[in-house]
C-alpha positions in Angstrom: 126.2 18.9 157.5 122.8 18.9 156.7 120.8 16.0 155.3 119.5 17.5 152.3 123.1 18.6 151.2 124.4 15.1 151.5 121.8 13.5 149.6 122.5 15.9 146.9 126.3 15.6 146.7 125.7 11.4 146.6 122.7 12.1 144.0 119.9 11.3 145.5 118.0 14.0 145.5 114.7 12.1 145.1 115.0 10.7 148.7 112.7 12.6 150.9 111.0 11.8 154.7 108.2 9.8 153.0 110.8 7.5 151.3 112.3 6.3 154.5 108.8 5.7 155.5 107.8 3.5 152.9 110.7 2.2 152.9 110.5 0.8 156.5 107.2 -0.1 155.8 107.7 -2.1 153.1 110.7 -3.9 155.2 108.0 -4.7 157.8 105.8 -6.1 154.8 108.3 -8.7 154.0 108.9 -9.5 157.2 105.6 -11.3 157.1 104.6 -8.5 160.2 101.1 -7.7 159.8 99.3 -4.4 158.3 98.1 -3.6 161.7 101.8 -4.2 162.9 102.8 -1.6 160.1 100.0 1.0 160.8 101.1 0.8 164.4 104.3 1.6 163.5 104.2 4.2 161.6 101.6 5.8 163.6 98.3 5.4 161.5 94.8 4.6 163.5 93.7 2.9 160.1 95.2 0.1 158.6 93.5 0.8 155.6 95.7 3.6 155.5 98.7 2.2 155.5 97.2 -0.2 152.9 96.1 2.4 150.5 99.2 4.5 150.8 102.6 2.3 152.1 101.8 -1.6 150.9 102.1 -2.8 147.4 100.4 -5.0 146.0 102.3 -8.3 145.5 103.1 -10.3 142.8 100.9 -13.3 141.9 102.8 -14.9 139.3 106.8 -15.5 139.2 107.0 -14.6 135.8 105.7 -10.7 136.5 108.1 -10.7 139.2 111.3 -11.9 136.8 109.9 -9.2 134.3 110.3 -6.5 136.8 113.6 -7.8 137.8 115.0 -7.9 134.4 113.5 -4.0 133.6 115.4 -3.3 137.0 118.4 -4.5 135.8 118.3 -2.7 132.6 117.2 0.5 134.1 120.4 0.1 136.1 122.4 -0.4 133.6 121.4 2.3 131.6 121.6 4.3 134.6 125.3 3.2 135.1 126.4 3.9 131.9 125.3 7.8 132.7 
């Protein structure tokens, strides 16, 4: 069975390569690995690449990150409820 056919029979349609790259990437990042770690990785001479492109930007206060847990939470919800 191909990938793209179960990804679309469990709804995830959305998920393509570049997800799974961010994805590890951003595992990596929270790690506490460094951005040259996570260039190396995922195969980029430049760490600014990998910067630019595959590492957020992190929270500086707790309160943004509680906002953007609570928006998750609702977005779930509402998403549940479809």
């Amino acid at each position: 069975m191909k990938l793209r056919t179960v990804r679309a029979w469990a709804g995830f349609d959305w998920v393509v390569p570049h997800t799974y790259r961010k994805t590890v990437a951003t595992l990596i990042d929270g790690s506490g690995l460094s951005a040259r770690f996570i260039a190396d990785q995922l195969g980029h001479s430049r760490v600014s690449m990998t910067q630019d492109f595959y590492l957020g930007r992190r929270a500086v206060d707790g309160a943004v990150a509680a906002a953007l847990g609570e928006f998750a939470w609702i977005a779930f919800i509402d998403w549940e409820g479809q």
